[in-house]
C-alpha positions as a printed NumPy array, in Angstrom:
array([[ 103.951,  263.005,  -57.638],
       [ 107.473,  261.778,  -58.066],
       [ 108.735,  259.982,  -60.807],
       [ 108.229,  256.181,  -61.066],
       [ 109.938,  253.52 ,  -62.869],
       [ 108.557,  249.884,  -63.536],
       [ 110.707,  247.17 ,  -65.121],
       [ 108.873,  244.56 ,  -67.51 ],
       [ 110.825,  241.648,  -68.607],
       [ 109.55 ,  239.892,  -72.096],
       [ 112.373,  236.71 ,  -72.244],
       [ 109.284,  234.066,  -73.507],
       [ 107.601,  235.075,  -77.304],
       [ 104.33 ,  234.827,  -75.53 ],
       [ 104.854,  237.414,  -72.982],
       [ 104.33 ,  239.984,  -75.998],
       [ 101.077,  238.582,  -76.649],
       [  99.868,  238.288,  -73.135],
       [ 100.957,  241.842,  -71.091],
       [ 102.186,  244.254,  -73.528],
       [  99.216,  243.976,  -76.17 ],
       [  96.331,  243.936,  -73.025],
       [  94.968,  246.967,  -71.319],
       [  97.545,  246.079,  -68.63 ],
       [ 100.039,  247.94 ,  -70.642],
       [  98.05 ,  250.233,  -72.281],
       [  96.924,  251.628,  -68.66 ],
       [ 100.788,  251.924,  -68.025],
       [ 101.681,  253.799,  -70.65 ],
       [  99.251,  256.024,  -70.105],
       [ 100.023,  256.581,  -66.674],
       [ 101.376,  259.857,  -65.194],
       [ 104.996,  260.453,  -63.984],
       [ 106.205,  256.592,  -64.857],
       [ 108.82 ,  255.42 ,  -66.739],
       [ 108.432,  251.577,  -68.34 ],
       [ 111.683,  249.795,  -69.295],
       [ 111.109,  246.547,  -71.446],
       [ 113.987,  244.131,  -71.59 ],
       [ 113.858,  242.038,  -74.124],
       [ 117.029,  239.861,  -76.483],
       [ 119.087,  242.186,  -78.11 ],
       [ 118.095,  240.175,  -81.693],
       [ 114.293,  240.898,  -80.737],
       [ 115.246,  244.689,  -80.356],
       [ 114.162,  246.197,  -83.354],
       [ 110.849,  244.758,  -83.266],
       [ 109.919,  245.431,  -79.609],
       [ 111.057,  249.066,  -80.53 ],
       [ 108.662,  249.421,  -83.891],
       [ 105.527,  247.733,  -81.502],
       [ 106.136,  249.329,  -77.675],
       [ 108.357,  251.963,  -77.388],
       [ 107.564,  255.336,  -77.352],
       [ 106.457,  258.139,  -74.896],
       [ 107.141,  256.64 ,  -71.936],
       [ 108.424,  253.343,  -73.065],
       [ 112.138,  252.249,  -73.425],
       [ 113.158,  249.118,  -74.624],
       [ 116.633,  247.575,  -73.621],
       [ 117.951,  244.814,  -75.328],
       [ 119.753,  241.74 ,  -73.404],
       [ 122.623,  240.174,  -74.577],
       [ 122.734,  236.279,  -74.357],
       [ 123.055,  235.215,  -70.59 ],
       [ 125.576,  232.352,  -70.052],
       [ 123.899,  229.76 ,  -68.293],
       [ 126.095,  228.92 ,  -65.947],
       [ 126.768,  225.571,  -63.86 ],
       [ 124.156,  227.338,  -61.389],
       [ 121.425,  228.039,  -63.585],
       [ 121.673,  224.081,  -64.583],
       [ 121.904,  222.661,  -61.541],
       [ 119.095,  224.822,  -59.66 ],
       [ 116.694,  224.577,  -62.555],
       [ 117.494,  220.919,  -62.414],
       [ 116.579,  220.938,  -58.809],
       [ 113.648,  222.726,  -58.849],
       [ 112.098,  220.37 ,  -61.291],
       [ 113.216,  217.044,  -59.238],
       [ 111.814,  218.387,  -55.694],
       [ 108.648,  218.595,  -57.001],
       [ 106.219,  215.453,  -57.815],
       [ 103.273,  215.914,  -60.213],
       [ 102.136,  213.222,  -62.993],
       [ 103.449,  215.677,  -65.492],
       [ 107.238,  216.158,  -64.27 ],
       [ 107.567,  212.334,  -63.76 ],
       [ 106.498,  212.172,  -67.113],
       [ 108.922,  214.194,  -68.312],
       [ 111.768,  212.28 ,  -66.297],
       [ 110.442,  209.111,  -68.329],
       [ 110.851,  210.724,  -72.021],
       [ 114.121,  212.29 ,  -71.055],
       [ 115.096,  208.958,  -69.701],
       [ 113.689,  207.478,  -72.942],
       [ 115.518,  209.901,  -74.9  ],
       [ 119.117,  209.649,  -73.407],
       [ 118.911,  206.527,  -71.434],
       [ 121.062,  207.746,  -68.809],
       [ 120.392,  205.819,  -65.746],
       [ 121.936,  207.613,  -63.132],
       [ 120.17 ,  210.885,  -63.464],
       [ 116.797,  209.152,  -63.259],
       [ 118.283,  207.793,  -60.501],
       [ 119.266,  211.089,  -59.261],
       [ 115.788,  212.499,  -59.766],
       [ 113.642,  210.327,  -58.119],
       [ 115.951,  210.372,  -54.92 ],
       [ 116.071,  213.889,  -55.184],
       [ 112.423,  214.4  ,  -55.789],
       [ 111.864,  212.497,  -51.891],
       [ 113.175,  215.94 ,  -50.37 ],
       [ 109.478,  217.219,  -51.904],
       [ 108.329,  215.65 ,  -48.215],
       [ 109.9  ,  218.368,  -46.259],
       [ 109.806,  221.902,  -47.141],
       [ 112.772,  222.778,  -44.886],
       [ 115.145,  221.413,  -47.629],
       [ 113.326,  223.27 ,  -50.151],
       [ 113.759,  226.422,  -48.029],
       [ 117.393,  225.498,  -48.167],
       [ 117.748,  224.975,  -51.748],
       [ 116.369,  228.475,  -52.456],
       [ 118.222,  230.438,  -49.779],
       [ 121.647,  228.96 ,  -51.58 ],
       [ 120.566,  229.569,  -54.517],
       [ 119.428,  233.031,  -53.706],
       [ 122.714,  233.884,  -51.88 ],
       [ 125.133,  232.431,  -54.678],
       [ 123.169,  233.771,  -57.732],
       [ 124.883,  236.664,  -59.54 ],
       [ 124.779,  238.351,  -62.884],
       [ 126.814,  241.082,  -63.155],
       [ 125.85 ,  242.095,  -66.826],
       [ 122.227,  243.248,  -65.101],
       [ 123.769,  245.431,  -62.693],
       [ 124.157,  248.479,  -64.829],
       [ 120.756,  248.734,  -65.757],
       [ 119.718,  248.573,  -62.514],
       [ 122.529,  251.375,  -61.309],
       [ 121.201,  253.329,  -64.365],
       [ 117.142,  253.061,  -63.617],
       [ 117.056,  252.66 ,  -60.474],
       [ 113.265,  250.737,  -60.617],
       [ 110.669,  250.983,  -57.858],
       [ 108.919,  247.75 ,  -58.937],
       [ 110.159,  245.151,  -61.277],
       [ 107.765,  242.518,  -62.736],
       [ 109.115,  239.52 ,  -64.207],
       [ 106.558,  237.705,  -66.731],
       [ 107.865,  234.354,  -66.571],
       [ 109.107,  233.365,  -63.281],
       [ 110.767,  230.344,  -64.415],
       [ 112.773,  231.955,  -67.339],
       [ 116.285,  232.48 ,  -66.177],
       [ 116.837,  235.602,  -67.215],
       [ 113.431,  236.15 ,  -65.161],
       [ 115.106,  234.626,  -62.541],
       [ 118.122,  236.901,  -62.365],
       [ 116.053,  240.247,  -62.697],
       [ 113.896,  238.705,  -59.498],
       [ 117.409,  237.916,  -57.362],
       [ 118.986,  241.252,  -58.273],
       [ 116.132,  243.205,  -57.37 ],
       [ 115.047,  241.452,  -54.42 ],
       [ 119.097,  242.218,  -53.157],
       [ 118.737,  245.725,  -53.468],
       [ 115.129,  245.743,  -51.644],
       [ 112.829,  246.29 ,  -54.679],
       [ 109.816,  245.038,  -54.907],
       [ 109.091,  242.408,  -56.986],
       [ 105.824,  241.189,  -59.07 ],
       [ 106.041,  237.738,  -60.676],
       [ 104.084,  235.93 ,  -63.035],
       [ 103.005,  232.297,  -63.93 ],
       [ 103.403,  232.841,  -67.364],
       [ 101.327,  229.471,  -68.658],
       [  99.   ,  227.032,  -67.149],
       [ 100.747,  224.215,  -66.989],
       [ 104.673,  226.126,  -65.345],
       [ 104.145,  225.1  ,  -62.069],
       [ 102.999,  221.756,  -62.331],
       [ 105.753,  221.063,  -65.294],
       [ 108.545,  223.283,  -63.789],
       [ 108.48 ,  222.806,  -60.175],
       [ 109.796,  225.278,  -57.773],
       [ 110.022,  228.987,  -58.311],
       [ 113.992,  229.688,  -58.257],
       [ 113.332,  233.116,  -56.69 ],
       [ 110.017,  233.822,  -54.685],
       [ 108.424,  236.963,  -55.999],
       [ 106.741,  239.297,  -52.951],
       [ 103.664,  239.242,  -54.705],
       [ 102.466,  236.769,  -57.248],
       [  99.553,  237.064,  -60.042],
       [  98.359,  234.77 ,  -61.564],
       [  95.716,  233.213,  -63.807],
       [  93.048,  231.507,  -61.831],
       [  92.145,  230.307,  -58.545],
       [  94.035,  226.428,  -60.229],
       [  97.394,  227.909,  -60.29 ],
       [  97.074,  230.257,  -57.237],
       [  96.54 ,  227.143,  -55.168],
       [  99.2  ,  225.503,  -57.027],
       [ 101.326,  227.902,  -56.003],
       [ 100.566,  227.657,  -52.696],
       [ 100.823,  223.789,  -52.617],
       [ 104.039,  223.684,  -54.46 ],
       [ 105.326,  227.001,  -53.625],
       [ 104.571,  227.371,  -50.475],
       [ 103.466,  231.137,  -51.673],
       [ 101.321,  232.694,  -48.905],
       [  97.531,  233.129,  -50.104],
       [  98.003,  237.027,  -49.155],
       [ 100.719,  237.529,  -51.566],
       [  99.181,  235.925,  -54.728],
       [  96.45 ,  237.78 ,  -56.771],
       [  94.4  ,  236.579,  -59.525],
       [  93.848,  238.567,  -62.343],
       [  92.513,  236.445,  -65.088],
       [  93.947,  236.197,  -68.503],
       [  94.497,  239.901,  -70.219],
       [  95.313,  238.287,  -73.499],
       [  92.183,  237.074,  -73.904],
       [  90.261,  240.329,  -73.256],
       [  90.223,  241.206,  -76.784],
       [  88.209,  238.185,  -77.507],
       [  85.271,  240.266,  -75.943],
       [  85.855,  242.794,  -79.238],
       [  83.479,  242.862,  -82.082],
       [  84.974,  240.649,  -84.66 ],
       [  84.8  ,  241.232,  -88.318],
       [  82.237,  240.158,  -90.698],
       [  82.186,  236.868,  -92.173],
       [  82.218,  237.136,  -95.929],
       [  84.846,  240.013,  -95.067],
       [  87.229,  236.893,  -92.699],
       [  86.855,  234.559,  -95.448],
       [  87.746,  236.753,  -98.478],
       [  90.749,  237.395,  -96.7  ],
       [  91.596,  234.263,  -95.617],
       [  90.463,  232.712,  -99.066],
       [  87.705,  230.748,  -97.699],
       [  84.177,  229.592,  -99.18 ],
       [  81.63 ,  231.416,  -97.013],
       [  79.311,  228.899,  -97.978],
       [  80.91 ,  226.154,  -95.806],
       [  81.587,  225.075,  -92.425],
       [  85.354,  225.399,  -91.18 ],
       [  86.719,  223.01 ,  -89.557],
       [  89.923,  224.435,  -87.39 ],
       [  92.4  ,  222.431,  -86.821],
       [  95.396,  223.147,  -84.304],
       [  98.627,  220.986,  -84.342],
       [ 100.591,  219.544,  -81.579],
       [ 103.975,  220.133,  -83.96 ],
       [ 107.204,  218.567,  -84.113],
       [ 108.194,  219.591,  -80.589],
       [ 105.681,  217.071,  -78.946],
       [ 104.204,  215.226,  -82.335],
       [ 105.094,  214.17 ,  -85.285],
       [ 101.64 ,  212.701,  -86.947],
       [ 100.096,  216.191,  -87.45 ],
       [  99.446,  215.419,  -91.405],
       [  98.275,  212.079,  -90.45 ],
       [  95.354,  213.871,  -88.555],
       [  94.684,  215.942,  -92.233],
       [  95.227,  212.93 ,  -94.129],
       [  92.105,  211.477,  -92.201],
       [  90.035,  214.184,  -92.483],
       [  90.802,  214.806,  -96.322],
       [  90.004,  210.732,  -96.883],
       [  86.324,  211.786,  -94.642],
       [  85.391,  215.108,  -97.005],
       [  86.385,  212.93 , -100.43 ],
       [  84.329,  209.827,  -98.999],
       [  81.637,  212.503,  -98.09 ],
       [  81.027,  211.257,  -94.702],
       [  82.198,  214.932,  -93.703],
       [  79.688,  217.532,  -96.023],
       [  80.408,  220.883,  -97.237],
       [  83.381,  221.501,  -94.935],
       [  86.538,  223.108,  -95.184],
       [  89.416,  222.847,  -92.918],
       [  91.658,  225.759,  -92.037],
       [  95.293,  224.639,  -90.034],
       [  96.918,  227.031,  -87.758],
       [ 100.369,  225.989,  -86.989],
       [ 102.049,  226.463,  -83.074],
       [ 103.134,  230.101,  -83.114],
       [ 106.625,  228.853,  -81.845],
       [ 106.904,  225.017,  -83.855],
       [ 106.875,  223.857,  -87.176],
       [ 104.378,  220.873,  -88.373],
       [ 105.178,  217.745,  -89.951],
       [ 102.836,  217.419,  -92.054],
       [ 104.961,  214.74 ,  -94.157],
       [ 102.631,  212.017,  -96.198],
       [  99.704,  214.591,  -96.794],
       [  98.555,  216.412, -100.195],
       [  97.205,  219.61 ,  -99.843],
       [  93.817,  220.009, -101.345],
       [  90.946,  222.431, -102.316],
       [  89.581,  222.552,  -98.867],
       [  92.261,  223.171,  -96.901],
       [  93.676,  226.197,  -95.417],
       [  96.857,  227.176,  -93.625],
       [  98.015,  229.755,  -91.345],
       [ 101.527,  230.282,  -89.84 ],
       [ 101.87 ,  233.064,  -87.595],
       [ 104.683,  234.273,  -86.045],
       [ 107.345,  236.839,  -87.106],
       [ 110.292,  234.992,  -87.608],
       [ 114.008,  236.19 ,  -86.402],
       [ 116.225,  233.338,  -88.082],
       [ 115.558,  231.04 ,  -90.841],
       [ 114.669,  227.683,  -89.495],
       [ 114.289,  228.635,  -85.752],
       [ 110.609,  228.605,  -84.807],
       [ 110.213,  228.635,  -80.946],
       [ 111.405,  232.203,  -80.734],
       [ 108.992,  233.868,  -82.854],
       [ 107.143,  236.523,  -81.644],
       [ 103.379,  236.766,  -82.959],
       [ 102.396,  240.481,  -84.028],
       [  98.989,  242.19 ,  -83.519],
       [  97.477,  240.957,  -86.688],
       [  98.712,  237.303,  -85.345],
       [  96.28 ,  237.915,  -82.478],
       [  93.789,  239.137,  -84.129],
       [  93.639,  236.603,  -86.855],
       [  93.396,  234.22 ,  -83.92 ],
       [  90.188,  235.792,  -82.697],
       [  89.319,  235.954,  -86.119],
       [  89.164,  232.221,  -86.937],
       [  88.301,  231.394,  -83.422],
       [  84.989,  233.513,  -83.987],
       [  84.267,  232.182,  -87.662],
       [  85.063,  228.414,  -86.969],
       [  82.324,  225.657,  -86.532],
       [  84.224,  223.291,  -84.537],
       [  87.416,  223.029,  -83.11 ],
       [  90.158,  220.373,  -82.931],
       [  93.138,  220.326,  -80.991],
       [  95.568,  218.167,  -78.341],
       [  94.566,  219.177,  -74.936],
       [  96.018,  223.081,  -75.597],
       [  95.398,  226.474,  -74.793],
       [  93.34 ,  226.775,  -78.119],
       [  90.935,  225.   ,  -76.47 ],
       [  90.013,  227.43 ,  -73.726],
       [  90.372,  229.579,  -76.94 ],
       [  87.728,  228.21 ,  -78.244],
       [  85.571,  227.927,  -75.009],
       [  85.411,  231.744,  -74.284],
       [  83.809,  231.922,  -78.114],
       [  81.06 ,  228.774,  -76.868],
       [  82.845,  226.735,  -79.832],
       [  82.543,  223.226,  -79.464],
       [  85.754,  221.442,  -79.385],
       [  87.253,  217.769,  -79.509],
       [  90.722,  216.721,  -78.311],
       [  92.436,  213.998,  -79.964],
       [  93.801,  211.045,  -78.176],
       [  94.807,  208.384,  -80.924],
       [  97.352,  208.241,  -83.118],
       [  96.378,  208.768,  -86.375],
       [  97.29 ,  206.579,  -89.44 ],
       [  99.214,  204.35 ,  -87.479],
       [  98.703,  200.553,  -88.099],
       [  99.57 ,  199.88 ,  -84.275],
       [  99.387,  202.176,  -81.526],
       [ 102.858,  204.531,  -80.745],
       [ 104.522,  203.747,  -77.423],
       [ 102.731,  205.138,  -74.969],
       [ 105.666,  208.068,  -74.42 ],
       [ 105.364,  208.978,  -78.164],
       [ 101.912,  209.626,  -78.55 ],
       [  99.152,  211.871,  -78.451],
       [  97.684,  209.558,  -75.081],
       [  99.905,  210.748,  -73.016],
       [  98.703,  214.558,  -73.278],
       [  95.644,  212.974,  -71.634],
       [  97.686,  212.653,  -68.533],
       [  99.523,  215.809,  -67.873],
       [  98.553,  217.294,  -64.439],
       [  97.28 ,  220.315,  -65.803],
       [  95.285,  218.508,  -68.544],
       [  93.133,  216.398,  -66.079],
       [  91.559,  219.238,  -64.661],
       [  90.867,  220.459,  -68.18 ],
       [  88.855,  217.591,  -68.717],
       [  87.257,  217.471,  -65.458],
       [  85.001,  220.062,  -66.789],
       [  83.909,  217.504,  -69.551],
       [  83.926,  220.376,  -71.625],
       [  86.415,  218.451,  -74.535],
       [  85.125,  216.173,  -76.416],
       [  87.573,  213.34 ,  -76.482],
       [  88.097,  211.073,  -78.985],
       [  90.419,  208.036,  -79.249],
       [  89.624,  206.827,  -83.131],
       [  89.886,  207.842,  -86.509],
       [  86.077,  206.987,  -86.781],
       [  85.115,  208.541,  -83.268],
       [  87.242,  211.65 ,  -84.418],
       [  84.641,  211.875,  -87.621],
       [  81.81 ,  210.825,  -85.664],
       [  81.776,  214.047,  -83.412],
       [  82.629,  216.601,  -86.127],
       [  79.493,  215.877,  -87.271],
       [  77.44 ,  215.932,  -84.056],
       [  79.464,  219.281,  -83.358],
       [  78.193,  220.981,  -86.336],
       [  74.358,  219.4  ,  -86.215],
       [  74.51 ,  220.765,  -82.318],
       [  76.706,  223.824,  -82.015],
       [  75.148,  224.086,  -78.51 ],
       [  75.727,  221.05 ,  -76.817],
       [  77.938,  221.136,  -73.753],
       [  78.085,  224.752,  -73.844],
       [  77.322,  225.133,  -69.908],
       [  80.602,  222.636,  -69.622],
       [  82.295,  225.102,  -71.565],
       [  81.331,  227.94 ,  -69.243],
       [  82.534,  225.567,  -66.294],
       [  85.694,  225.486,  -68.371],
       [  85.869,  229.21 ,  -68.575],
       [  85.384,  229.77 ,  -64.679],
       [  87.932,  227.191,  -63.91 ],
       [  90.663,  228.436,  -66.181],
       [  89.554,  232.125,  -67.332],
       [  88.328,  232.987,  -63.769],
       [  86.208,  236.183,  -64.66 ],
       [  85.816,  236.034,  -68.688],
       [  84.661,  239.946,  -68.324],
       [  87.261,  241.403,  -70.652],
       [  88.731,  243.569,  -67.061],
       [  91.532,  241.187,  -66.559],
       [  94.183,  243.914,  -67.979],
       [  92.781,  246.702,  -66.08 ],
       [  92.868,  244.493,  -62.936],
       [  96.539,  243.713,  -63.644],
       [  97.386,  247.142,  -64.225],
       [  95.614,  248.42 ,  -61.114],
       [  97.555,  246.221,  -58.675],
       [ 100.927,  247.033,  -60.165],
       [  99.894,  250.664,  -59.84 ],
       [  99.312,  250.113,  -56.663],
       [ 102.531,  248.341,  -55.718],
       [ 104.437,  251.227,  -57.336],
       [ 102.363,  253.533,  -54.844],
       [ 102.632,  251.942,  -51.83 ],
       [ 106.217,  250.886,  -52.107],
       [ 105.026,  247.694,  -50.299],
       [ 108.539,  245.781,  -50.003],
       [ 108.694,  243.622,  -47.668],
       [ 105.255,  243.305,  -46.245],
       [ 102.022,  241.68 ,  -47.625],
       [ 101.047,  243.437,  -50.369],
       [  97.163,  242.265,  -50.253],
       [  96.476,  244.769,  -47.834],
       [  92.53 ,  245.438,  -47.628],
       [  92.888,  248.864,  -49.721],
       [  94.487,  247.032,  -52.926],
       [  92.028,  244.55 ,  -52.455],
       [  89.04 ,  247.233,  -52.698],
       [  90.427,  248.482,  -55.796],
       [  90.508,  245.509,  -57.422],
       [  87.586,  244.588,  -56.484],
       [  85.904,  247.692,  -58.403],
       [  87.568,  246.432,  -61.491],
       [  84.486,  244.778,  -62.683]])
């Protein structure tokens, strides 16, 4: 067999956690006759070196890419020709934010061209034809890649790997990286051939937004969260470690932070006020902050019972969203996840986190310690409304709560029934985890394998072969 080489971008400090510490990866690597190049920022080098590389893994570090007048303007585009609750949203609180008229203007003319999918055929084919970024070349000269699969597809740097390779007749694999990309970032810059994504939500997104063929998009499941479906470690041994009192019942806690919130301490505040009034019993509350935010937890006193986690391993002093979480990070995660009684969060991820361990979990949708409700814009409510979000609670698998008292009112009817709702969490876990079976990696890596074999560029890659093999993959 000749040799093979497979380029894997990792531009977005998730993309770490969610291909190259899975199976996907691991099935790579151990893969005959293949050659995997990681590009990553040149800053992030070091690290990605220490963690990936080895054997047959090389890691290349990117310099900054200038975002040029293109990469503005497109991106802009893309996220104005497409209408979903969640981007007008976001045109609101950037309007709210900058007041500038005219580009709200701009957008919502703009966003009329979303009618007729010949103009957003156009958009992409001048993009496409204009798009250049020379510094890439060389690495492409030098490697020469039979398949390159970009992790992000929005990411611009994800966006130049997809246009350079697609101009020298590579194939290409995207990604949706998250949930919520398509419905919050619009249109895909550069169309992948094939596309892989989550679950059967964001394949159809895809489609509807897209305009992504059903043959060319396959749906893998989520490979971070295979580990989940690991033995986990003792209790007394996770709270000795964590400093906990295996005696009580933990209360986790996950922040919005500063990015979208800024009354995460009022949310501790209340429940400290609850456990000293003791309408909240032998409970202890353990915070894990955003891997890639800081929390403001100004106004609130640490106490006794309460816990705190930061992951993340941290580049430059002060700048959070560009951490990258390590193994123990992840593992942690599961860790807590496993251990906790009940869950609280804001309509995140940690939430389907929390599902896939049949943990009972409320979502927040008040403001806390406010005399008077925030503006609608600033506060928690709006999460409620994100497109993404509303299928979330479709499932009626969150327990939503819109009061400080309501908020106290269903810890305690979480912990007294651990059960309830649980076959709304496994509705949850079909909708968003598609096969919770702990395979997703191994499906993943079994249809880029068979990319790389079949040198499929240009056709449909979902021939009925691939489709056979991954339908083995239990």
């Amino acid at each position: 067999m000749s040799s093979r080489t497979i380029f894997i971008t990792s531009f977005n400090p998730f993309v770490s956690r969610n291909i190259l510490r899975t199976d996907a990866f691991n099935i790579l690597k151990n893969e005959g006759n293949l050659t995997i190049v990681i590009f990553c920022p040149d800053y992030k080098k070091d690290f990605f070196q220490d963690n990936f590389a080895g054997g047959n893994v090389i890691v290349e570090g990117i310099e900054k890419l200038p975002y040029c007048a293109q990469d503005v303007f497109f991106s802009y585009l893309g996220r104005s020709m497409v209408n979903t609750d969640t981007l007008s949203m976001h045109k609101r609180e950037i309007f709210l934010r900058n007041k500038k008229k005219v580009s709200a203007v701009a957008a919502s003319i703009i966003s009329i061209a979303n009618r007729f999918s010949f103009i957003k055929k156009l958009v992409r084919i001048i993009d496409y034809f204009t798009i250049s970024q020379p510094k890439l070349k060389k690495y492409f000269d030098f490697y020469n890649p039979n398949l390159v699969f970009t992790t992000d597809v929005f990411n611009t740097y994800d966006v130049h790997f997809l246009a350079e390779a697609k101009k020298r007749g590579i194939t290409t694999v995207g990604m949706v990286r998250s949930w919520d990309n398509i419905t919050s970032k619009g249109l895909f810059r550069v169309r992948p051939d094939a596309l892989v994504v989550n679950n059967e939500i964001i394949k159809n997104e895809a489609m509807h937004y897209n305009s992504i063929k059903s043959s060319q998009i396959i749906v893998v499941g989520m490979p971070q969260y295979d580990a989940y479906f690991s033995p986990r470690s003792s209790h007394s041994k996770f709270c000795e470690e964590l400093g906990l009192d295996p005696q009580k019942k933990i209360i986790f806690f996950s922040p919005a932070g500063r990015r979208f919130y800024d009354s995460d301490g009022e949310v501790l505040t209340v429940l400290q006020k609850a456990i000293r009034s003791k309408k909240l019993n032998n409970v202890q509350v353990l915070t894990r902050f955003p891997p890639n935010d800081d929390v403001n937890l100004e106004g609130f006193t640490t106490s006794p019972e309460f816990y705190f986690d930061i992951p993340g391993y941290q580049f430059v002093a002060g700048v959070f969203k560009d951490k990258e979480l390590t193994k123990e990070d992840s593992d942690r995660l599961a860790d807590i996840l496993f251990h906790s009684d009940v869950v609280i969060n804001y309509c995140s991820t940690i939430g389907i986190d929390a599902a896939v361990f049949d943990k009972p979990f409320i979502t927040i949708a008040f403001d806390a310690g406010q005399m008077e409700p925030k503006p609608y814009l600033k506060s928690s409510r709006r999460f409620l409304d994100y497109e993404h979000v509303k299928r979330f609670l479709d499932t009626g698998a969150p327990k939503i709560v819109r009061s400080e008292d309501e908020l106290i009112a269903e810890i305690n009817f979480c912990l007294e029934n651990p059960r309830a709702d649980s076959e709304k969490r496994k509705k949850l876990l079909r909708d968003q985890v598609w096969r919770p079976d702990g395979q997703a990696g191994k499906r993943l890596a079994v249809f880029l394998l068979n990319c790389l074999d079949r040198n499929c560029f240009p056709a449909m890659v979902l021939d009925s072969a691939m489709k056979k093999n991954l339908k083995n993959v239990s």
